[in-house]
C-alpha positions in Angstrom: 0.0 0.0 0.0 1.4 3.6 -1.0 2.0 5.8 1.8 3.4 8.9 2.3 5.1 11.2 5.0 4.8 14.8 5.9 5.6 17.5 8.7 2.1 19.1 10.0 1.3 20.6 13.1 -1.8 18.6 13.6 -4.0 19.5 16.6 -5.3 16.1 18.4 -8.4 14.1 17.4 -11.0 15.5 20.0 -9.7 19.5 19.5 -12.4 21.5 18.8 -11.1 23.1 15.8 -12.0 20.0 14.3 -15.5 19.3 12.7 -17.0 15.5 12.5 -15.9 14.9 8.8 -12.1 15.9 9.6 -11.9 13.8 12.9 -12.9 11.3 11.1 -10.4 11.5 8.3 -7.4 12.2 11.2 -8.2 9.3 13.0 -6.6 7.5 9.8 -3.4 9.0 11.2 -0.8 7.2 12.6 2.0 8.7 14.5 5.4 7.1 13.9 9.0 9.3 15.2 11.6 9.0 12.7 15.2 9.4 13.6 17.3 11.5 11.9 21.2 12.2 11.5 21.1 16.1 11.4 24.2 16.9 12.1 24.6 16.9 15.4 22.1 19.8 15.6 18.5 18.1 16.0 18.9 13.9 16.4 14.5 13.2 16.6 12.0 14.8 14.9 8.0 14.0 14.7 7.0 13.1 11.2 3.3 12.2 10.3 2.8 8.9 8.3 -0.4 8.2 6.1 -1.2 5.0 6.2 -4.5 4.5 5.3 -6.4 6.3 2.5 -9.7 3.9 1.6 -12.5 6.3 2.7 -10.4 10.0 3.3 -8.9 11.2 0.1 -5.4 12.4 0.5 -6.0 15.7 -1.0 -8.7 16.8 1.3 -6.6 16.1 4.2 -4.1 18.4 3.0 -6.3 21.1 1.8 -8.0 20.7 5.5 -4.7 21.3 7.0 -3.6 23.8 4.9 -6.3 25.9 4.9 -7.8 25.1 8.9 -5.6 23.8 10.9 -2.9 27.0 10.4 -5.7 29.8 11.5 -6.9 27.6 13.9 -4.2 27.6 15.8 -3.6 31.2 15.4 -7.0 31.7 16.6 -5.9 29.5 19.9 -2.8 31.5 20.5 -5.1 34.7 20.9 -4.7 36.5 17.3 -6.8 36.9 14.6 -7.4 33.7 12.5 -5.6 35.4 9.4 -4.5 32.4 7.1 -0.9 32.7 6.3 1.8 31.6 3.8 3.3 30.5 6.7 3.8 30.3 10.7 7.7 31.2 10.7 9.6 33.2 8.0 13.6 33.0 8.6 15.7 35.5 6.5 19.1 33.9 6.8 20.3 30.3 6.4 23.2 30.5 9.2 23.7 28.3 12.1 21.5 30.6 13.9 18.8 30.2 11.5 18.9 26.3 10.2 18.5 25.7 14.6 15.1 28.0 14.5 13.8 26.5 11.8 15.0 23.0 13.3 13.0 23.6 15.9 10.1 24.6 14.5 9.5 21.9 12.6 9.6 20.4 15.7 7.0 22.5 17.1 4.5 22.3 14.5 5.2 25.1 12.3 5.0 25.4 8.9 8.7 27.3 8.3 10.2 28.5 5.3 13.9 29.6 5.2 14.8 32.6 3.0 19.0 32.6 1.9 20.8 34.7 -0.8 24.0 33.0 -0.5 24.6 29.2 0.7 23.5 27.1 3.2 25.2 27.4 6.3 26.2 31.3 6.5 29.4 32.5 8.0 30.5 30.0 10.6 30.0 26.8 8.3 31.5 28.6 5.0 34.1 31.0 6.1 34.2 30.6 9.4 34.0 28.3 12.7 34.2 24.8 10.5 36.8 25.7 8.0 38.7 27.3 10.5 38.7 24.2 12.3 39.9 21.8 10.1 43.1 24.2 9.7 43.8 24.8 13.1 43.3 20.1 13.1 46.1 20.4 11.1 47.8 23.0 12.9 47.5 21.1 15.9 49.0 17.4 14.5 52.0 20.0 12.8 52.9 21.3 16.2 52.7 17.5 17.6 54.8 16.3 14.9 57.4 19.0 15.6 57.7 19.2 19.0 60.9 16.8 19.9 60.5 17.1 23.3 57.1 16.2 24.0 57.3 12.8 21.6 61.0 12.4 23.6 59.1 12.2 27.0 56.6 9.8 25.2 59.2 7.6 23.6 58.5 8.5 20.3 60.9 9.2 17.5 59.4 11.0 13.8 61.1 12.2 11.1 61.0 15.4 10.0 57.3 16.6 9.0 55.8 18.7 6.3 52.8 19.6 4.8 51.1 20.3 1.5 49.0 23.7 1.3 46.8 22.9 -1.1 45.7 19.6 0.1 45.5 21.5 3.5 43.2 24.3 1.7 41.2 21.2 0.5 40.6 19.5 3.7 39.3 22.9 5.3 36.9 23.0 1.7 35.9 20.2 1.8 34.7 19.9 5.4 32.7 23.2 4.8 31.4 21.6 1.6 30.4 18.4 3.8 28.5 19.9 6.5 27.0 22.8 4.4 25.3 19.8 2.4 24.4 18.2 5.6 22.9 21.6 7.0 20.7 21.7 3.6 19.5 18.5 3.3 18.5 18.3 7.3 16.0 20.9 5.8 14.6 19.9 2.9 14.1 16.1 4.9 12.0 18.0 7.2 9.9 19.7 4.8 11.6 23.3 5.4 11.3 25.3 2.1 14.4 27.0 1.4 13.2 30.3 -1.0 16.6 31.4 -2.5 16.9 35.0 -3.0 17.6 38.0 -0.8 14.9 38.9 2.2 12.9 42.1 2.5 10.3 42.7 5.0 7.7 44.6 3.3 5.8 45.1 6.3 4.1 43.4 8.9 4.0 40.0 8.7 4.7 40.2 5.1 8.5 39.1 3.4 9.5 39.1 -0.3 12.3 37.5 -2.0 13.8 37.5 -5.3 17.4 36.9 -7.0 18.8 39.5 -9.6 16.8 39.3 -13.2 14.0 37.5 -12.0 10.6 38.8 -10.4 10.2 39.1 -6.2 7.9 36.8 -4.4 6.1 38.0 -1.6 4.6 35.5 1.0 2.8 36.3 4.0 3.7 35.0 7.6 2.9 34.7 11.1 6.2 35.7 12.8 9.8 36.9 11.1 12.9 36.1 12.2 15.7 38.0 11.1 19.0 35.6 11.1 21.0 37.5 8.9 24.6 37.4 10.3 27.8 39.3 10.3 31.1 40.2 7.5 34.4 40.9 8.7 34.9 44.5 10.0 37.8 46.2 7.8 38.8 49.6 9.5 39.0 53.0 7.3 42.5 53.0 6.0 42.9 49.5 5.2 43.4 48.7 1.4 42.2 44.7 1.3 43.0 43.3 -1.9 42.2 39.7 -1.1 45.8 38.3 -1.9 48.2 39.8 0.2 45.4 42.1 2.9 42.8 39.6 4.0 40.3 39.1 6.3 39.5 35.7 8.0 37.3 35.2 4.6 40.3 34.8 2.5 42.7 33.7 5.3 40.3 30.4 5.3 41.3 29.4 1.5 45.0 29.4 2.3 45.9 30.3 -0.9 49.5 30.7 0.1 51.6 30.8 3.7 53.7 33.9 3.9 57.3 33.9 5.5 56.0 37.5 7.9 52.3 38.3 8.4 50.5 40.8 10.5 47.6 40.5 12.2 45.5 42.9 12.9 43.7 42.4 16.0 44.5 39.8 18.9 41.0 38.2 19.7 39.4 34.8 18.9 39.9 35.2 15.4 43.6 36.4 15.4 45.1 34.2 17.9 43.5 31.2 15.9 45.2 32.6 12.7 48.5 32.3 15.0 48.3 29.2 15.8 47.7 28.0 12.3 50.2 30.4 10.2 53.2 29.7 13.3 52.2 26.0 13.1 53.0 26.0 8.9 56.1 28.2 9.3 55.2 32.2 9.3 56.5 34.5 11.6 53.6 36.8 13.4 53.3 40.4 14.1 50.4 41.2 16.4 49.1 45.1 16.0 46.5 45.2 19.0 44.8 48.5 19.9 44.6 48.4 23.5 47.4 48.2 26.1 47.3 44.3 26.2 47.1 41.1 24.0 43.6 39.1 24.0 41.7 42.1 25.8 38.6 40.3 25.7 39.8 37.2 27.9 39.9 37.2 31.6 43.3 39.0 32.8 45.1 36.0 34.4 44.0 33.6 31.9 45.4 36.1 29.3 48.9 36.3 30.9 48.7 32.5 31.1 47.7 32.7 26.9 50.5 34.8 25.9 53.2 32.8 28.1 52.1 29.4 26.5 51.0 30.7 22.8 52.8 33.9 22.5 56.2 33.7 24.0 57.5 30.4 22.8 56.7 30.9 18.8 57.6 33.4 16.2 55.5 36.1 17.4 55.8 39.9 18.4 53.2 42.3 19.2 52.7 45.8 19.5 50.2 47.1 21.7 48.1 50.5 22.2 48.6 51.0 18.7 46.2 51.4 15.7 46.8 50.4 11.9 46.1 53.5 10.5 46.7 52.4 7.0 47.5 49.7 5.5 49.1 49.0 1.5 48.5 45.9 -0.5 52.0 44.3 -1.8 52.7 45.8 -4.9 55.3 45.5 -8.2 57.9 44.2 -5.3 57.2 46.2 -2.9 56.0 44.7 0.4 53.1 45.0 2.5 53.2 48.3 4.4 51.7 49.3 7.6 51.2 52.9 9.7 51.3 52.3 13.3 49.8 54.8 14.9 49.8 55.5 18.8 46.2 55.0 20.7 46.8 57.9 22.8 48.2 60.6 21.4 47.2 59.5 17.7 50.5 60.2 16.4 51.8 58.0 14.0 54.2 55.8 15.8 55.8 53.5 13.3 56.0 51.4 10.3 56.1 48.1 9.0 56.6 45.8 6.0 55.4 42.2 6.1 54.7 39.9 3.5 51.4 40.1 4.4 47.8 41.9 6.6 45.3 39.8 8.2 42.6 41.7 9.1 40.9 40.0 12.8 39.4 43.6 14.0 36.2 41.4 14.4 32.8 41.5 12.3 29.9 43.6 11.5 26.4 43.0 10.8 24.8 42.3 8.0 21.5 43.9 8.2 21.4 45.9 5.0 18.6 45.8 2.3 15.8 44.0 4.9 13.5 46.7 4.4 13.9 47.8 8.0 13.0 51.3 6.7 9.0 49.9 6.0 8.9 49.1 9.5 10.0 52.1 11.2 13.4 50.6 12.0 16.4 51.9 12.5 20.3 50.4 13.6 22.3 51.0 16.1 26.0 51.1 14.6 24.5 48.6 12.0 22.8 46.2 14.8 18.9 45.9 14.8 17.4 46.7 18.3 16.2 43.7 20.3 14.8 42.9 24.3 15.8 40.4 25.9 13.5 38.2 24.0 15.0 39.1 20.9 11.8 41.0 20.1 13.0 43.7 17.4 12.6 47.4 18.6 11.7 51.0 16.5 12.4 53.9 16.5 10.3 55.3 18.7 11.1 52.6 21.2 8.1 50.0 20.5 8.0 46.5 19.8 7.2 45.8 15.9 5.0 43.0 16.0 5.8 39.1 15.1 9.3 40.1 14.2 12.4 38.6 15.6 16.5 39.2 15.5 18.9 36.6 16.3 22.6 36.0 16.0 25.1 38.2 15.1 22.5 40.9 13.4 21.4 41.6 16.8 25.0 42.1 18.0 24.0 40.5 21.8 26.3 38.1 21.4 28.1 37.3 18.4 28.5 33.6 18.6 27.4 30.6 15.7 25.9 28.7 18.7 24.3 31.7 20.5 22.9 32.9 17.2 21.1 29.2 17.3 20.5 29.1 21.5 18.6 32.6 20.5 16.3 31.2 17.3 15.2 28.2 19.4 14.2 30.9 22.6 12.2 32.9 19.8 10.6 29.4 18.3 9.5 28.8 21.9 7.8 32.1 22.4 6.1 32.3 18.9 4.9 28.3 19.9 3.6 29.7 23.3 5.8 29.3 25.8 7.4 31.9 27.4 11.6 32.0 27.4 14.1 34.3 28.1 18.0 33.2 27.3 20.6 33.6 29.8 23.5 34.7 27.9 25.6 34.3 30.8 25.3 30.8 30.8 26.2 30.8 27.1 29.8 29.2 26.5 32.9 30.4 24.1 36.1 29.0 23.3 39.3 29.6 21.0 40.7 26.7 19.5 44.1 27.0 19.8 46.8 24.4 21.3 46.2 24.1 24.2 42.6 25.5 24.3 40.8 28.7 26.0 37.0 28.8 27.0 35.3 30.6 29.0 31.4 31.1 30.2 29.8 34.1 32.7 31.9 36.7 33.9 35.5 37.7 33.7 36.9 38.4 37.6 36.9 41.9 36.9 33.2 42.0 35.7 32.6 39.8 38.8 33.9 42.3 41.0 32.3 45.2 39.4 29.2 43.7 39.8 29.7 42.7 43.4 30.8 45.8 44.3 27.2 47.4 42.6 25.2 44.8 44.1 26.7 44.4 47.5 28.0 41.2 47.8 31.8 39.4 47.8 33.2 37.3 45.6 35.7 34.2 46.2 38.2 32.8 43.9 39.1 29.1 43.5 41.8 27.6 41.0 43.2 23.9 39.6 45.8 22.9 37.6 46.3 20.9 34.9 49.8 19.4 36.3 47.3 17.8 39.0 45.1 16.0 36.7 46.2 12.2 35.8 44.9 12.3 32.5 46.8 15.6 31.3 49.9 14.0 32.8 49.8 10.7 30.6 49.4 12.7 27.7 52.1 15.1 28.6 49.8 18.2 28.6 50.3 19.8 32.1 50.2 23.4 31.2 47.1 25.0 32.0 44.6 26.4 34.2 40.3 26.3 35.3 39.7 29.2 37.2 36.3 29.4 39.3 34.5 32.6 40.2 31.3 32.7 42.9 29.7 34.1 45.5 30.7 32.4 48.7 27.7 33.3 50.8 25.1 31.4 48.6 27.4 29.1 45.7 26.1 30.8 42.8 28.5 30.4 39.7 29.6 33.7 38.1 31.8 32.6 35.8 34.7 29.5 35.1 37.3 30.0 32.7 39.9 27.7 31.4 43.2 27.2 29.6 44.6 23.2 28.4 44.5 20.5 26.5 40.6 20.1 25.5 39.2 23.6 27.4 36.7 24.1 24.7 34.9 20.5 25.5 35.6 20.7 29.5 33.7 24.3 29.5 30.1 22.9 29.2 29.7 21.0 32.7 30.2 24.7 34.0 27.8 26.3 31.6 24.8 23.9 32.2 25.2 24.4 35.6 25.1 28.4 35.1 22.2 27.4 32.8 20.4 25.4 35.4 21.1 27.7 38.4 23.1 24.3 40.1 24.9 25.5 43.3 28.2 25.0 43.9 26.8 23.2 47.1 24.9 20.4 44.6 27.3 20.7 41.7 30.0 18.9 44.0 28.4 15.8 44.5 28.8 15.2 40.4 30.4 11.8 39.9 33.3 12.1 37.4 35.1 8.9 35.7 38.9 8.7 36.3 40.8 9.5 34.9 39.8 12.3 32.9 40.5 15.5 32.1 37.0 16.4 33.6 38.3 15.7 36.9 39.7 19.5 36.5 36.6 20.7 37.2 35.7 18.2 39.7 38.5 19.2 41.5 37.6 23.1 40.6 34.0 22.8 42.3 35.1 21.0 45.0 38.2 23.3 46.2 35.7 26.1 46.3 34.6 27.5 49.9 31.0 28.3 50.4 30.3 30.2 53.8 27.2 29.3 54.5 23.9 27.0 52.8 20.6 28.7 51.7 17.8 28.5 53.7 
C-alpha cells in the first residue's frame, strides 16, 4: 500500500477546531517518530505517516490542514485567525537560523527559510568549521614537531611537512560536507528554502527575489531576522584579497607567507597564529589596546601569551592602531602605519609579507526593508529585548518580528545565534523564554585550548561591588590532573569565580588540553542555576581530564547554605 510522509502541526483528534468529517479522516493518522542524523544539531523529529487512505482522500486532508488547521491555531494562540503563507519566515540560512527553523518543525510550524548565498552562513562557510579543520592540522603539525614532547613519550618522527593545497582542500571540503548536511536536514524536514535575498515589506509580510528574476512576496505569522555578520575592515585599510585579508580569504590558504601581521589579537587572530606559526610564518600582532587578547579574563590572558605567545615566532605591538594599510605591490611589500592609541601620532611602520585583518565582524543587516517598519540600527545592529523582540524607532516592539545571532549584535557567537532562534521558536509556539546569555559558552581553538562562560573576575567584581555582595576565587591545575599528565599536557589552568555566601557560579574560565569541551559542565550548571553546594556531589570517571573541574568545584569554599 502507498504511503506517504509529511511535517504538520496537527491538533489532536477531539480539539475543537476540528469538525466530524475531519476527525474522522485524522483518525486515519498514525504517529510514527523517525530518527534523523542532522548533524549533530536536531537527532528526533516527529513526522506524520499516512497510512491508510480507503475512505479519506489524501487531498482533502491536505487542503483541510492547509487551509484550517494554520488559523486555527492562530485563533488559539489569541490572534486573529488570518490564514498565512506560513507560521515562521527565517531571512538567513546560518547556524542561527537552520536551529530555529529546526526547531520549529519540531513545534509544528509550517517554516520557510529565506538565503541569498549558501546554506550554512558564515561559521559553516568562512568561518568556525573551516577554520577548524586548519587549526586540526595546525595542531597534529605542532605535535609532529615538537621533539620534546614525543621524547618524553618515547617516540621518534622524522622530519614533518605539509602540502597547502591539500591543507586548503581539507578545510573545503569539510565546509562543503557539512554545508550539504545543513541543507538536506532541511529539505528532509519539509523546510522550504526560498533562495533569494529577504525584504520585509511590512508586517507580517516578506518578499524575496534573485537579480533578473521577479520578487515573491509571502505572507507570515512571525519573522525572524538571522542574517549574520562580515568581517569589519577599518577606514585605511586597502584589502585586496591576496596579500590584505580578512578571516574570509585567510580560510582558502591560498599561500603561507614567511611574515604576516595581524591585525587584532581576539578569537579570530590568535586562531590565525596558531595555524600560520604551526605551517612556518612568523607573526606580528598590532593590538589597539594596552594588552594582548583584551577580551579574555586577565590572568587567563597572561597565562595565553606565556604558553602561545612567548614560545613561537611572534611579536606584538600594543596600544597602537593600523592606520593604513598598502597591499603588496610590483615588489614592494606589504606596508603598515602604526599609529599610537593615545596621542594619535603615527608611531611607526612596518613591512610584512602580508595583513590579516581580525578587528572582528559587523552586521549584515542591509537591504531587509527595515526602513518599511520604522526601524532603524544602532551602529548597524537591529534593536532587540531580551527576548529578541525587534525594537523601533520610537522605542516600540514591531509585531511578530524577531533578530537573532550576530545581526542583533548580543552576542556574536554561531551557537548563540542558534540558543537565541530556538528561545524565539519557543515564544512564537507559546511558551514563554528568556535566554541567559551568561550561561552561554565560548572557546578559541588553539593548542592548548581557552573557554570561557559568565563573567570575567573583573566583571565579577564590578558587579559585586554594585550589588553588595563578595566574591571568592578558586583555582586547579592541569599538572594535578592524571589524565593531562599521561598525555604530557600539564600546562594549563580552570579558574572558578562565585559568591561564597550562597554558591552561585559567576563565571569558570579555562586554559589546556581540550578547554573548549571541558567548559560545558560549568555552563549547564550556570544554565540550570546548580549551586556550587549540589554541583559537588557530580560523579566524574577517572581519569579524565574532567576531573579538573571536579577538583575546581570542590576546592571552592561556600560560607554558608541557603535556607
Amino acid at each position: 500500500m502507498h504511503s506517504s510522509s509529511i511535517s504538520l502541526c496537527v491538533p489532536p483528534p477531539n480539539s475543537s477546531l476540528l469538525n466530524k468529517s475531519h476527525k474522522k479522516c485524522l483518525d486515519k493518522l498514525s504517529f510514527a517518530p523517525l530518527n534523523s542524523q542532522l548533524c549533530g544539531l536536531r537527532n528526533e523529529v516527529l513526522r506524520f505517516s499516512f497510512t491508510r487512505f480507503k475512505r479519506c482522500e489524501q487531498h482533502r486532508v491536505r487542503k483541510f490542514v492547509r487551509n484550517n488547521v494554520v488559523s486555527g491555531l492562530v485563533a488559539e494562540n489569541g490572534n486573529a485567525p488570518t490564514l498565512f503563507d506560513y507560521d515562521l519566515v527565517i531571512i538567513g540560512a546560518g547556524v542561527g537560523g537552520h536551529g530555529a527553523a529546526l526547531h520549529a518543525v519540531e513545534k509544528g510550524l509550517k517554516t520557510a527559510i529565506i538565503e541569498g548565498d549558501v546554506i550554512g552562513g558564515t561559521c559553516v562557510n568562512r568561518g568556525c568549521v573551516p577554520s577548524k579543520a586548519l587549526l586540526a592540522v595546525s595542531g597534529r603539525m605542532r605535535e609532529l614537531k615538537n621533539e620534546h614532547h614525543l621524547k618524553a613519550l618515547g617516540l621518534q618522527v622524522s622530519a614533518a611537512g605539509y602540502d597547502r593545497q591539500a591543507v586548503a582542500d581539507h578545510a573545503n571540503n569539510l565546509a562543503s560536507k557539512i554545508r550539504n548536511n545543513l541543507t538536506n536536514s532541511l529539505k528532509a524536514l519539509g523546510v522550504d528554502i526560498l533562495t533569494g535575498v529577504g525584504t520585509i515589506m511590512g508586517t507580517q509580510r516578506v518578499k524575496y527575489g534573485k537579480v533578473g528574476f521577479p520578487d515573491i512576496e509571502v505572507t507570515t505569522r512571525d519573522i525572524i531576522i538571522a542574517t549574520g555578520s562580515v568581517p569589519f575592515v577599518p577606514r585605511g585599510i586597502e584589502v585586496d584579497g591576496k596579500t590584505v585579508i580578512t578571516s574570509d580569504h585567510a580560510l582558502k590558504l591560498e599561500f603561507v607567507p614567511e611574515w604576516i601581521a595581524i591585525v587584532g589579537s581576539g578569537y579570530i587572530g590568535l586562531e590565525f597564529s596558531d595555524v600560520y606559526t604551526a605551517l612556518g610564518s612568523e607573526v606580528t600582532f598590532i593590538e589597539a589596546l594596552d594588552q594582548l587578547m583584551p577580551g579574555f579574563d586577565p590572568e587567563i590572558s597572561k597565562l595565553a601569551q606565556r604558553v602561545l605567545v612567548n614560545p613561537r615566532k611572534i611579536d606584538y605591538h600594543t596600544g597602537v592602531f593600523a592606520t593604513k594599510i598598502t597591499p603588496a605591490k610590483d615588489g614592494r611589500p606589504v606596508v603598515i602605519e602604526l599609529t599610537d592609541a593615545k596621542t594619535k601620532e603615527v608611531k611607526d611602520t612596518l613591512e610584512v609579507d602580508a595583513a590579516l585583518i581580525a578587528t572582528g565582524r559587523a552586521p549584515f543587516t542591509e537591504g531587509l526593508g527595515l526602513e518599511n517598519i520604522n526601524v532603524l540600527t544602532q551602529r548597524g545592529f537591529i534593536p532587540v529585548d531580551e527576548r529578541m523582540r525587534v525594537i523601533d524607532a520610537d522605542g516600540n516592539l514591531v509585531p511578530h518580528l524577531y533578530c537573532i545571532g550576530d545581526a542583533n549584535g548580543k552576542m556574536m557567537l554561531a551557537h548563540a545565534a542558534s540558543a537565541q532562534g530556538i528561545s524565539v521558536v519557543e515564544q512564537v509556539s507559546g511558551r514563554d523564554h528568556v535566554l541567559n546569555h551568561l550561561s552561554v559558552p565560548a572557546a578559541c581553538f588553539t593548542h592548548p585550548e581557552i573557554s570561557m562562560v559568565g563573567l570575567t573576575e573583573p566583571q565579577a567584581r564590578e558587579r559585586a561591588e554594585k550589588e553588595g555582595f563578595e566574591i571568592s576565587i578558586a583555582k586547579t591545575s592541569f599538572k594535578a590532573n592524571t589524565k593531562a599528565l599521561a598525555e604530557n599536557e600539564g600546562e594549563g589552568l580552570a579558574k572558578l569565580i562565585y559568591r561564597p555566601d550562597n554558591g552561585e557560579i559567576l563565571g569558570v574560565h579555562i586554559i589546556g588540553m581540550h578547554a573548549a569541551d571541558l567548559i560545558h559542565e560549568a555552563s549547564n550548571a550556570i544554565a540550570l542555576g546548580t549551586s556550587i553546594q549540589d554541583i559537588k556531589f557530580a560523579v566524574h570517571a577517572h581519569p579524565t581530564l574532567s576531573e579538573v573541574l571536579d577538583e575546581l568545584f570542590k576546592s571552592a569554599k561556600v560560607i554558608k547554605l541557603e535556607g
